[in-house]
Structure formats: C-alpha cells, structure tokens
N, C-alpha and C positions, 0 to 999 in steps of 0.2 A: 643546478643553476640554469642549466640550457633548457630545461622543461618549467622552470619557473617566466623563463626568457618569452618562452611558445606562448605559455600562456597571457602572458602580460602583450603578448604581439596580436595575439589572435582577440584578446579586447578590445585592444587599440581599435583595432580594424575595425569593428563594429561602434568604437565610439562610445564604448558602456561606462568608462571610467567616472564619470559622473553620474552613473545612473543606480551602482551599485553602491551598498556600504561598505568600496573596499577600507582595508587597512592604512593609513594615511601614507605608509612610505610605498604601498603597491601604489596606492594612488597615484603620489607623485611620480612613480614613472610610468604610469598609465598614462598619464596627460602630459607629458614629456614623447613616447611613441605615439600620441593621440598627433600632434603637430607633426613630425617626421613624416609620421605614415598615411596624409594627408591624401598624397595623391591614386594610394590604393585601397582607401576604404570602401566598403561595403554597402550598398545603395540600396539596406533593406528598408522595409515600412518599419518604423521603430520600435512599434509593438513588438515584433517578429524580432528583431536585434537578436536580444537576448536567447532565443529560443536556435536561429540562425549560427552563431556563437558556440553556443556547447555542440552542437553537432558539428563545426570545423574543428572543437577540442577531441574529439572522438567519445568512443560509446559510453565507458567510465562516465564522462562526464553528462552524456544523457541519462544516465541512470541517476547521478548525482543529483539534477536539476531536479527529478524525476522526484527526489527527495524533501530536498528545499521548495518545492511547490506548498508543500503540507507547513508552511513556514514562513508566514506572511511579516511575522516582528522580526526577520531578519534580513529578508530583502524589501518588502514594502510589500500593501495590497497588489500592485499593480501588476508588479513582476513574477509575484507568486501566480495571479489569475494566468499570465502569460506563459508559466511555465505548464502549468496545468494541461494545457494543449501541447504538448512534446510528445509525438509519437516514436515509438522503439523500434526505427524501420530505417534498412538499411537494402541497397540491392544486394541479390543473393550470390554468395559463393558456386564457385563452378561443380558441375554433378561430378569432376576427376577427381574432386576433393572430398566432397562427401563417397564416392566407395572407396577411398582411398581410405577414410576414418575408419569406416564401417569393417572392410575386411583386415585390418589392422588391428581392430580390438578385436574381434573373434578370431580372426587368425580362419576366416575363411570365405570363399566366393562370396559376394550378394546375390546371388542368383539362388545359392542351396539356403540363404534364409530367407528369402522372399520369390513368393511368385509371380510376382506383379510388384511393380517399384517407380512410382511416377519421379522423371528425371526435374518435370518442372516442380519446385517450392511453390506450396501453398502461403505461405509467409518467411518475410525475413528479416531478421530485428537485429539489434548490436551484439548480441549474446549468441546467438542459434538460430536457424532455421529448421522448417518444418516440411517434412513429405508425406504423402500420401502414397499409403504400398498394403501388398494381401500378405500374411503367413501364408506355406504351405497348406495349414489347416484349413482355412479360407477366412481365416478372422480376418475384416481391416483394423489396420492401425495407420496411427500417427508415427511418425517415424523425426523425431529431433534431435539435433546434430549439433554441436558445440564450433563456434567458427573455428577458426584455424590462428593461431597464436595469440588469442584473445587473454589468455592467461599471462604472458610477458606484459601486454598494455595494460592489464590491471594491475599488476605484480609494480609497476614503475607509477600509474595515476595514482596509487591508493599511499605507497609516501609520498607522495607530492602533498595530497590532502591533507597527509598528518601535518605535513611543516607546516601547511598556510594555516591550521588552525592555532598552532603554537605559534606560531610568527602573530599571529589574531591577536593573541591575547595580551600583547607587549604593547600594540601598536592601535586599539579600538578601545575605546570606554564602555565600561558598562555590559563587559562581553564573558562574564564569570556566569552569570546567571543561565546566559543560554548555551552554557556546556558544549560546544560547538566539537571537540575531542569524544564527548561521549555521541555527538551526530554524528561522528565519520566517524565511529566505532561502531555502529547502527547500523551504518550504512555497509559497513568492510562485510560486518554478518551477514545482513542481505545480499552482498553478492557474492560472498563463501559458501550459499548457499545456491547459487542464481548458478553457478560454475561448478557445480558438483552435481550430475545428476542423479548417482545414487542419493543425495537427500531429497532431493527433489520428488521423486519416486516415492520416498517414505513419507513425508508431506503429503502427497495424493493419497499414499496408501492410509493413513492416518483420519485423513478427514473422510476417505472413503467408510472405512469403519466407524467413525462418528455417526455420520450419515446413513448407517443402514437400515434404520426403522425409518429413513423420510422419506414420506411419498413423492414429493414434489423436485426432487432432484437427483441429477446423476452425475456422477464423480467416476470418467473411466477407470477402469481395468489397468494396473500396469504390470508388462510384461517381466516376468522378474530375471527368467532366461534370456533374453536381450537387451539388458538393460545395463549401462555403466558409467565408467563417470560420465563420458563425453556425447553417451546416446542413451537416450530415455526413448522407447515403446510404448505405446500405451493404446489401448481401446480406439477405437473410432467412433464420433462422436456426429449423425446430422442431424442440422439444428438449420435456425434464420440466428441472425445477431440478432441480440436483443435490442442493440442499437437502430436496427433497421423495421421503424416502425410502418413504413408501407410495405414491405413486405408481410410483415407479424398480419396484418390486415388483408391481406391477399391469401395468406393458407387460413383465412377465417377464426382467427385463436385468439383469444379473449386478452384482450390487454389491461385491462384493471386488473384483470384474475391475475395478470401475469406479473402484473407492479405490486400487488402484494404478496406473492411469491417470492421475487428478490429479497424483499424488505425481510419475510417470514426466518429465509433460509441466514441472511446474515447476522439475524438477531442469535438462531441457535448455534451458526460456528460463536460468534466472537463473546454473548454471554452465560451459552447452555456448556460449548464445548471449552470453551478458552484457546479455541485456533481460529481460523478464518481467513478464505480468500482475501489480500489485500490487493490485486492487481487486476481490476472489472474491469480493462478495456475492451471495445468493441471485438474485437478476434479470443475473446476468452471467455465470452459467456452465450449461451445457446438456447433458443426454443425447440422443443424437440417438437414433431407433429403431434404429440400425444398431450402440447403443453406442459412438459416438465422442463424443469431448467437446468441445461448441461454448462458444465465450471470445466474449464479445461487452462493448465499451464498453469501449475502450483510453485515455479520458483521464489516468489513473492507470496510469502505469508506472514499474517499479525501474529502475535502469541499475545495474550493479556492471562497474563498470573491471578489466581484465585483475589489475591487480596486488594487487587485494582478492578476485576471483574466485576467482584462485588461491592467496589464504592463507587465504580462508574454507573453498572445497573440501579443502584441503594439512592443516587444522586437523583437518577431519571427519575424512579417512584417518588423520592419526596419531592419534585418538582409536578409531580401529575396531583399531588396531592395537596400542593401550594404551602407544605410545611417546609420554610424557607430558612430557619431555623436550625432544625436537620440537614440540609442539604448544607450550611453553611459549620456546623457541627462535623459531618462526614468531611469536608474537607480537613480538616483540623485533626481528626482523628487517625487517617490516612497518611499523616503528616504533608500531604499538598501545600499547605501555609504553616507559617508559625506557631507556633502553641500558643504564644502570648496575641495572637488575633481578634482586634474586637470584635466580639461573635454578632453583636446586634449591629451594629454599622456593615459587616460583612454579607449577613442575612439580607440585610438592607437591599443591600447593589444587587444578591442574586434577583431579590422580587422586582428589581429593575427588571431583568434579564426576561424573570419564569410569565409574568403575568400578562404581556401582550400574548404569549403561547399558550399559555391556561385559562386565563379570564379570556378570551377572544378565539372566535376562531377564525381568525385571519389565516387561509390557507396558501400566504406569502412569507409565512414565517416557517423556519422548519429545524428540525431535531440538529442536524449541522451546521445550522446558523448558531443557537442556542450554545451548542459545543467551541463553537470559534471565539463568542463573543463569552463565554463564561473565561476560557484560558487568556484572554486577553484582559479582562475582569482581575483576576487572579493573581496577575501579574502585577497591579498596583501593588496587592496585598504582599507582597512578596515570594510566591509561588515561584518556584526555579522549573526551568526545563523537567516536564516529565517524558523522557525519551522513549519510555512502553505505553505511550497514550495517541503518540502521532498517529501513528497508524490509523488506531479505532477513530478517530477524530476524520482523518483522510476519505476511507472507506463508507464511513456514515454519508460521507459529501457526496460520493460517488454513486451509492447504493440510492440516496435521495434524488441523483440524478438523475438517474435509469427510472426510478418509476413515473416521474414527472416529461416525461419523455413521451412514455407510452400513457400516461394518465395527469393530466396536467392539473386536476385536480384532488389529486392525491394526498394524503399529508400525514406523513410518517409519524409522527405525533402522536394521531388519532389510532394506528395502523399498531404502534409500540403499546399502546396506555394496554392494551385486554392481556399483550403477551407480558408487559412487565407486570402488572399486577399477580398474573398466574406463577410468572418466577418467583412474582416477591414472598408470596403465600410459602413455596417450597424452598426458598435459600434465604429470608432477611426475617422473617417470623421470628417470634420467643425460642419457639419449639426447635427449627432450624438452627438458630445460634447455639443455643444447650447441646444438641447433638452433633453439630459442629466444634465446640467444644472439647464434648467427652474421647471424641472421636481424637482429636489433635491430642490429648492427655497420654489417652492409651499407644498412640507413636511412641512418643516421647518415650511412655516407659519401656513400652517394647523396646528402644536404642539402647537405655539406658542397662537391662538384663541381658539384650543380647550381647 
C-alpha cells in the first residue's frame, strides 16, 4: 500500500492524473493528492511530465515506460511519442563499489584481472554501468557491472505492477483485450533477462553465431572466464554512433551504404534468424572505421517464433505484391482475428493501409508506419494484444529511424521488397511449405518412437 501510495504521490506531483488512462479509483485519488500537493508540484514542460515522472519512480519504471512507448492504444499517440525519448541514464556508482563487486565474485584482486581498469564509467544507465579496461593478454574489453541493490527495487516494482494491472481489470472498460498481465509478464522476462548477465552473454553469444557469415557486422566476443551474473566482459568495440551523423561524415564513411546496412542486418536477425537486437539506442550501435556495424549491449532482445516470423514476413510480401486478399487471409489463418472475419471487407481496409505504399512512392510513408496503422486496423476487427509482435513492430520504428537520420531519403520499403522477395522464394514458396511440412511430420514421429 505505501508503494501504491509513492506512486499515486509522485503522479500527483507531476499532475498526470488526467493525462493518463488511469483506472478510475487510482484516478480519484490522483486528483484528490493533485489538490493537496498543489504547492509542491513539479514545473516541468508538460511534454516532459510524464517522462520527468517515471524517473522520480525509479529505474523499474523507466524501463517500464520504455515499454509502453511501443503502446500508443493504451496511453495515447502523444504519450507514447513522449515516452519514446526516455533515456536509461542514471549518474554512476562509486569505483569502491564496482571493485568491491568485481573482487567478490572472483574472489580475487582487480589488479591480477586487469591490467589497465579506467575508474571513470563510459556509461551509466538504471541497470549497470560500463568500463573500459585491458586483460593481462592485452585484449580491451568492456567491462559491465550490475548497480548495487537493483535486484530488491525490481523484486518490490515488479508486484506492484502485477496488482495495478489486476486492479486494471475491475476498474477500466474495455481492458481484456489488451492483456495488460501478459505486458508486465513481457516486461518481468525482459528484465529477468536485463539482470542476469549470464543470459545476457548467451544472447550475444547467440546472435554472434547467427551472424558468422555477415560481412557487415560485428557482434563482440564475450568473455566466458569473467563473466557472471552481475558482470558481463566482452570485446571492445570502436566505432562513431550511428547516431552521430557529423561525425560518420568527418571519418569519410558512406552513410546511405550505412542506412542500408542497419536495415540489411535487422531484417536477418528478426526474419532470417528469429532473434534480434531490440534495444538501438545511440550508445549500442557503432560504425566501425572499416564501415561495419558494431551491436553492442544484448540485454534487450526480440525473439519472434517461426510461426509469427513467417506470417509477419508472408504479410510484407503479399503487401509488396498488392495481393490484399492474402494478407487479409494470413491474418486469419494465424489466428490474428477471428475465423468468422469478413475476409473482403477486411482485405478492404488492408488496401486502405498497402496502397499509398505500393501504388506511390511517397518516401513519407514507411514500413513502421504501415505496422502501427495495420495493428490499430486490426483492432476494429477484433485482433487481441499480440504480445510477441511488440517488439518487431518497436524496432522496425527504430531501425527506420537510424537510416532516415543518416539518409533522409531512404525508404525501407523499397530497401525490404529484393530481401523479402529473396526470403519469400526460400521459406513461403510451394516447395518450401512441403518441406516444411515433411520436416515437422518426421519430429512428430520421431517423439512419438522415441
């Protein structure tokens, strides 16, 4: 109750209770401590409120928002756009603290594991910080450190979450659909993973193995001898941000070449491999001087399962193909909408959607737009929350970002049609599904003998 109390206080402050759709009895005493707490509120710009807010609730809950960005039908365009801009940046813990982790999980000096150990943090975010130090051997590495009791404040934020979404469901209309229990069950995974950095480790190592035949990018080394839960090692990685388009222009490095690079590399994690970076902020993605592009800080990754992989890619092609039909068919079949779904009125609204994109080549329209405004499409029809979609939906936005940054006329669109086609040939073909097919039979019976 005392931490349902914070939170309902630390709204107040900001004066959000009418801005959000809380639940009507959080409301009422939102706007009950909105009057009390009159004379110590918070004199942000009110864009900023909300963003201002979760970081007086602590980190939990910028990860949270972090969340609900990707979730515009439940806080509104506007708040969602606002969250969007939430960065994971916190100032850093003292260096007493970090050798104090350090020589406490090895159970030895930092000095006999490193030869070099920069005191000062290159980054510092709600989760961990980051240093830069040499092995013995002379490798650099990255050297990331779990803060210091961050595991208690998630351990207490994360049932707070569960009630307010149970409490959601008594007290909101209309609130079944968007499974809000399975979003903060999304959300607990991602940061059961975000606070373990043995997975986190295998995530890298995973996509690093994916990636071993691509030329165009690099996915550090992690160290597997210094590596546990609360410290991850990994390769050393220099790069420009990709964010930082005057600089990418100053070491001379082609920035089209480089916008369709990104785009290249997250079509093959999230449709070739069914993994993928979901977390491209500015401090996690890298030009190297040779123009490849370094991915670093795998705590946040998408998974998309074979049989959404391939009705999300299945959707793209028949929309490059204008067979609207299909695309409205695949939804259906997926089970996305109902069975009983009028399929020609359905088809209908996609060719609303496909044909400023296809028929036009308006290069203000783009693959993430498309995505936003199909799920919200969908939702007439009666589409429920698909909670293994957020993500690819998120990162499409983000990855569309970043080329449009560096290449303003760029358009993912045009950039997906040669590579989905090329997929489509080898995973949605006649030939493909039959051996897709025979393939799943022969499991089956193999289970069934063994």
């Amino acid at each position: 109750m005392l931490d349902l109390l914070r939170i309902i206080t630390i709204i107040s402050l900001y004066r959000l209770g009418t801005n959000i759709r809380l639940g009507k009895l959080v409301f009422f005493v939102a706007k009950i401590y909105e009057l009390i707490l009159i004379p110590f509120r918070r004199k942000k710009h009110s864009v900023n409120r909300l963003v201002n807010c979760l970081y007086d609730l602590g980190p939990i809950y910028v990860k949270f928002g972090q969340t609900l960005s990707t979730r515009p039908d439940i806080i509104g365009d506007e708040l969602a756009d606002s969250l969007r801009g939430l960065q994971d940046s916190l100032p850093p813990f003292d260096f007493s603290e970090v050798r104090r982790i350090i020589e406490t999980s090895f159970n030895t000096k930092l000095e006999e594991i490193f030869l070099e150990f920069d005191e000062v943090s290159i980054a510092a975010a709600s989760i961990s910080q980051v240093h830069k130090a040499i092995l013995h051997n002379g490798d650099k590495v990255a050297v990331k450190i779990l803060r210091p009791e961050v595991h208690t404040l998630y351990c207490r934020d994360i049932k707070l979450l569960y009630s307010l979404a149970k409490l959601s469901q008594y007290v909101m209309k209309d609130i079944s659909r968007l499974k809000l229990l399975e979003i903060v069950k999304s959300f607990e995974d991602t940061m059961y993973q975000e606070l373990d950095f043995m997975l986190e480790a295998a995530s890298a190592s995973e996509i690093r193995d994916n990636a071993k035949n691509d030329r165009n990018v690099i996915i550090p080394k992690v160290y597997w001898d210094f590596t546990s839960a609360d410290i991850l090692i990994t390769e050393w990685i220099d790069g420009i941000s990709i964010y930082d388009k005057r600089a990418l222009e100053g070491a001379g490095l082609d920035l089209i070449d480089i916008s369709s690079k990104i785009a290249l590399i997250f079509f093959n994690q999230a449709y070739r491999d069914g993994v993928f970076h979901a977390d491209l902020h500015p401090g996690n993605v890298m030009v190297c001087k040779d123009g490849r592009i370094g991915l670093v800080d795998f705590g946040i990754i998408g998974r998309l399962p074979e049989k959404d992989r391939l009705a999300v890619a299945e959707i793209l092609y028949a929309f490059i193909k204008r067979d609207y039909i299909r695309v409205a068919q695949i939804h259906i079949d997926a089970g996305y909408v109902p069975m009983d779904t009028d399929l020609g009125l359905f088809a209908q609204s996609c060719r609303a959607i496909g044909e400023p994109i296809v028929g036009m080549s308006a290069q203000d329209i783009s693959v993430g737009k498309l995505l936003t405004q199909l799920f919200k499409m969908t939702k007439t029809f009666g589409m429920e929350t698909q909670p293994q979609l957020l993500m690819i939906q998120k990162t499409t936005i983000v990855v569309e970002g970043i080329g449009r940054r560096l290449n303003s006329k760029m358009n993912l669109w045009k950039l997906a049609e040669p590579w989905i086609k090329k997929w489509a040939l080898k995973n949605i073909s006649p030939e493909a599904k039959i051996l897709r097919f025979v393939k799943k039979v022969i499991r089956e019976w193999v289970k069934q003998v063994g």
